[in-house]
N, C-alpha and C positions, 0 to 999 in steps of 0.2 A: 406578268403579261408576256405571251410569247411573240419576240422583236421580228421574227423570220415567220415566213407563211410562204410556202412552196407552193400553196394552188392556187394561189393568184392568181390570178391569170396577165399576161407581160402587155406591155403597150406597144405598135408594131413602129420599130426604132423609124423607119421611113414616113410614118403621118406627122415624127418631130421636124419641128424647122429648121431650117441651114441658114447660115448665115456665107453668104460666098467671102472667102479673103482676096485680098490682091491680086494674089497669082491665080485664080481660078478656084480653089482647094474649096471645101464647103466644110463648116465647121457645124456641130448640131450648137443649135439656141442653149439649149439647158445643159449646164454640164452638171455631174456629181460630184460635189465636193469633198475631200477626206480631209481635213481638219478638224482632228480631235484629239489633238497632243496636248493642249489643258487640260482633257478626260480621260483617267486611268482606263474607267470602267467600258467607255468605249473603243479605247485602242483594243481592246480585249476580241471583241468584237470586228472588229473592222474587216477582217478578211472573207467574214462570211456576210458583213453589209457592202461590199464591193461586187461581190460577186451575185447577191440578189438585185444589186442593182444594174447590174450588166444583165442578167435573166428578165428583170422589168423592162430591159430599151435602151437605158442609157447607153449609149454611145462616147459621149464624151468625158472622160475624169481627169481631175481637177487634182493635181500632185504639189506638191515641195518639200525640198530638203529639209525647210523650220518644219515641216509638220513630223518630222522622226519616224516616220509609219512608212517608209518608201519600203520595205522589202514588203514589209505586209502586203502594201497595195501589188506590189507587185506579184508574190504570190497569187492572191485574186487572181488578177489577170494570166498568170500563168495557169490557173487551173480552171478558169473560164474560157482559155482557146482549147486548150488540150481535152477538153468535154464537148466541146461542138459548141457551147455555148454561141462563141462568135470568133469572127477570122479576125487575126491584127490588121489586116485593111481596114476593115469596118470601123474598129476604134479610134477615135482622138483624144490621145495621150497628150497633157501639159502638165509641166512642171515646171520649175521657178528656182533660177540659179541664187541660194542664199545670202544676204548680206557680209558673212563670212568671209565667203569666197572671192568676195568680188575686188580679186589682184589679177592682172592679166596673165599671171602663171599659173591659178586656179581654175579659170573657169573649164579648161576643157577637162583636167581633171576630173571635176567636179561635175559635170554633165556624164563623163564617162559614170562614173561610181552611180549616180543615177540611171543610168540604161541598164548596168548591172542588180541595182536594187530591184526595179522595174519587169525584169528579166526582157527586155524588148531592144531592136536594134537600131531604134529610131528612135526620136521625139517630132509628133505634129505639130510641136508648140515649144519651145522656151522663151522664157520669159523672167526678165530682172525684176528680182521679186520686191526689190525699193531702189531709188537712186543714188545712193551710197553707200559704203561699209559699216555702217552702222549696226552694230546686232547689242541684241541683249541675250541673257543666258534662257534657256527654258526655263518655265515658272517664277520669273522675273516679277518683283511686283510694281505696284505702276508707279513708285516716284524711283525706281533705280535709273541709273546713268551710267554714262561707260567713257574712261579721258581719252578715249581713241574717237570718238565721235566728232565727224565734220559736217558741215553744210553742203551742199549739191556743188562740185567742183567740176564744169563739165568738162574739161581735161581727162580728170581719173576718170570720170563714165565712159568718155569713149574708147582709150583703152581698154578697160572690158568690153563694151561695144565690138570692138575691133575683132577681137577673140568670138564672140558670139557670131559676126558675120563669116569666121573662119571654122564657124562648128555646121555653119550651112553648107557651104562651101566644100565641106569634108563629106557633106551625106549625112551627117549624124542630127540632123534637127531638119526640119521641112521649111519650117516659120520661126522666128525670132520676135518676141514683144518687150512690151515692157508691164509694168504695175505701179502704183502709186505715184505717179507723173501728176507735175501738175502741168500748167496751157503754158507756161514757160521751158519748162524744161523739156518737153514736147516740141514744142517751137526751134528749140536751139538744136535737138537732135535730127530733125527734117532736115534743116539746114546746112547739117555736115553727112547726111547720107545721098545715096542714089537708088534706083531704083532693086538694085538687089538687096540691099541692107538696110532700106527703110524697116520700121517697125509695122508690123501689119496687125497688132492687135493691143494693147491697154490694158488692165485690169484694174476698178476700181470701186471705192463702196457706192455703192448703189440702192436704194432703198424707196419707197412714195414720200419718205420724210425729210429725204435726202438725194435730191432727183438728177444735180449738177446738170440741168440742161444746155447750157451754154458750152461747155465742156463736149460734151456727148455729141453736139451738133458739128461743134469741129472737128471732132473725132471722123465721124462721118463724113463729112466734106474733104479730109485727107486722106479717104481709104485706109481708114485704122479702126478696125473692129471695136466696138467699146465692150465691155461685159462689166455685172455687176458682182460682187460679192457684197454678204450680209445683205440677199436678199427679200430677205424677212424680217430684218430689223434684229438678227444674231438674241434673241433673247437668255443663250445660253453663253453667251462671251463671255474671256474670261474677267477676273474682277479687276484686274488693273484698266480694263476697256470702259469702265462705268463712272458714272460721274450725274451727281443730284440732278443735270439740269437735262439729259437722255429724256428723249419721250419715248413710247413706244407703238410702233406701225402698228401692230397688231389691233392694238387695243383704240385708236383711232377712230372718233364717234364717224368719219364716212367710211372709210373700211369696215364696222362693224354693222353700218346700216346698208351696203353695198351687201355683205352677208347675209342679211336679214331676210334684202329684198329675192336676193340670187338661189340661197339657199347653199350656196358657200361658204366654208369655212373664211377666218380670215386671210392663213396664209395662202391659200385658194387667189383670195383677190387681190393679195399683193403681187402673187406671182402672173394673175391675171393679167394687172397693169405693166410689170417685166415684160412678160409675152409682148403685149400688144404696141408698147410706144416703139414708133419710129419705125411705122409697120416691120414690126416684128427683127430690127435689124440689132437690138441689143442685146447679146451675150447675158445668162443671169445663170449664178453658182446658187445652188443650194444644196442643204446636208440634209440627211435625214438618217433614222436610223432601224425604225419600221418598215414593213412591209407597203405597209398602206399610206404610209407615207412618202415612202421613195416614190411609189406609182402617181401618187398624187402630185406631187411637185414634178413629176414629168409631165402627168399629163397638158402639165398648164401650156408647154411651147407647145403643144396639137392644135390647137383652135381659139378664135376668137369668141370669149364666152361673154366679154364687159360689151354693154351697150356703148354706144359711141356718149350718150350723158351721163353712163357712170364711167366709162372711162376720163373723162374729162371732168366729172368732180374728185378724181386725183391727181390728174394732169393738170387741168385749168386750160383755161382757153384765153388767154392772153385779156381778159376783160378785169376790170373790177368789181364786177360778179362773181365772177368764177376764175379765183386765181389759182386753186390747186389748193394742195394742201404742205407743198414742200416748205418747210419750216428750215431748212438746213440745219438738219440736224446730224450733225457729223457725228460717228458715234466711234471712229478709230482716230485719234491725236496723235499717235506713235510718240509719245512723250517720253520714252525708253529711249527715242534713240535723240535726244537734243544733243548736239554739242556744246561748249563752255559758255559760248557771248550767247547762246537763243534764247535763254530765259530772262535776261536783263534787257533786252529790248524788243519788247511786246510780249503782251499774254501768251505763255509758253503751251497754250493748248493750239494758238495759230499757228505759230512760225514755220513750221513743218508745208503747211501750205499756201501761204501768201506772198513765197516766191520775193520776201525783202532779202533774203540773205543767200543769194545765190551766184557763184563765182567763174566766170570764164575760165582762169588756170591759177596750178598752185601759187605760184608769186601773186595775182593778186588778194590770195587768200590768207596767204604769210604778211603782206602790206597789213590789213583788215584788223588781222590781230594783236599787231603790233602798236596799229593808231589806238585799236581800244584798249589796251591797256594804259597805255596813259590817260586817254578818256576816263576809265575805271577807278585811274588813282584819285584822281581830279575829282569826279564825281561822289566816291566816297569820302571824299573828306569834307566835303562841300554840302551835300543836300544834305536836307531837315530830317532828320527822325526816315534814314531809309531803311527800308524794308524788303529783302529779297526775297523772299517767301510768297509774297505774294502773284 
């Protein structure tokens, strides 16, 4: 099957949505995503799916350091301005300072070497691609763990923090966000910024089966852009990301029968329902690697195609009728990256988000672990038939 179709005909980047940020700047709705560093066969590829996808509209791509493809993409783009393709004004460039990185004598570094990969002299976006130092190695599988792994210490974040409001500062980045935040950790960061160094955008999974509206809504309310990734329900993730109890958006008897009725595909109506909640003010990433399918997942931020009752047989409308279809279906754990105590207290597919184990500064983080480990001795010698594994 051939993946590229040059007669396509392009979607006209200006019928896409903007989403306004803080400062004024307008970001398009849909952005492209390149994450395919689980996929040999698509890294292969990538420089000429960036580049048709810049010929289709897009506007806005979607980068980071964990995706390993930064010169690629930036080729692309390098050979998309220099063709007429399109002028770097027109583009919105984001990319995502890596978990790695994240010491306050790396980040400008490490933004540098991205504008270099990128070949571009700006970013319209950076963004802390999680709240802590935590990483795993590429092709990690999902029970690996790393002993440098800590809980959310919002000390160390602002230090990096610190450093990213001095990469704006410097010219070198427009916007500053963050990713993987949860309403806590969000909260405590408002509270030590001001109006230049507030966070102006979020990035987070997003999906009709995983809709976090509560979330999104604050989001909104404190002029911080929300966007979704895994807005299709990532069918192609990698296998440490799966787990028996995943349902799948796609295949969702109202999504399917939303389909039916429309004559849309499914990922059509997921990206349908993206487009359309919160008249049109949330950010949604998707991949594709097709011709017809880049175009198609753009076209979704052009127009409202969902009736207001099927968009709200995936929304829901706050009744006991029609409560939606969001199941919270979380479909990224980041289970790679727990620290030592996360797994012994609560199911270690939560702890990552439910904001119990999260530390104002490193002292009270050294207190923490010093109490559990007596707790630990005690505890082990003590309960019945324990079981850590589970």
């Amino acid at each position: 099957m051939k993946m590229i179709n040059t007669n396509l005909s392009p979607v006209d980047p200006n019928a896409v949505s903007q989403i306004k940020l803080v400062d004024g700047s307008l970001m398009p709705q849909a952005a492209m995503g390149t994450f395919h560093s689980d996929n040999p066969d698509l890294m292969k590829g990538m420089e000429d799916i960036v580049i048709e996808a810049i010929r289709l509209g897009y506007r806005h791509i979607d980068c980071a350091t964990a995706y390993q493809n930064e010169e690629i993409v930036g080729q692309a783009i390098e050979k998309s301005i220099k063709s007429g393709l399109v002028k770097r004004e027109d583009l919105f460039i984001l990319s995502k300072l890596w978990n790695k990185n994240m010491k306050p004598d790396e980040v400008i570094p490490a933004l540098k070497k991205t504008l270099i990969d990128l070949k571009v002299d700006y970013l319209d976006m950076y963004v802390v691609h999680w709240p802590w130092s935590n990483f795993h190695e590429p092709g990690s599988s999902g029970d690996a763990l790393n002993d440098h792994a800590v809980p959310y210490i919002h000390e160390d974040f602002m230090e990096v923090w610190d450093k990213m409001t001095e990469l704006k500062r410097l010219g070198l980045v427009k916007n500053i966000g963050t990713s993987n935040q949860t309403r806590k950790t969000i909260d405590l960061l408002l509270r030590d910024t001001d109006d230049f160094n507030r966070p102006t955008y979020n990035q987070m999974e997003l999906h009709p089966l995983f809709q976090q509206k509560e979330f999104v809504q604050f989001l909104i309310e404190n002029k911080i852009a929300p966007s979704g990734y895994m807005s299709l329900g990532s069918p192609r993730r990698p296998g440490r990301d799966r787990f028996p109890e995943h349902q799948s958006d796609m295949q969702h008897h109202i999504i399917q029968s939303i389909s039916a009725q429309t004559g849309l595909t499914p990922p059509q109506v997921c990206l349908a329902w993206a487009h359309q909640r919160e008249n049109n003010q949330v950010g949604y990433v998707s991949m594709a690697e097709r011709s017809d399918w880049i175009k198609s997942n753009l076209l979704g931020a052009t127009q409202n195609v969902l009736s207001n009752e099927q968009f709200q047989l995936i929304d829901g409308n706050n009744t006991e009728e029609n409560p939606g279809i969001n199941t919270n279906n979380r479909l990224i754990w980041g289970q790679v990256f727990l620290w030592p105590e996360a797994k012994y207290l609560g199911h270690p597919r939560y702890v990552l988000w439910d904001d119990h184990q999260i530390f104002e500064t490193k002292s009270d983080y050294d207190e923490f672990r010093k109490a559990f480990k007596d707790f630990y001795k005690v505890w082990k010698s003590t309960v019945y038939n324990l079981d850590f594994t589970s």
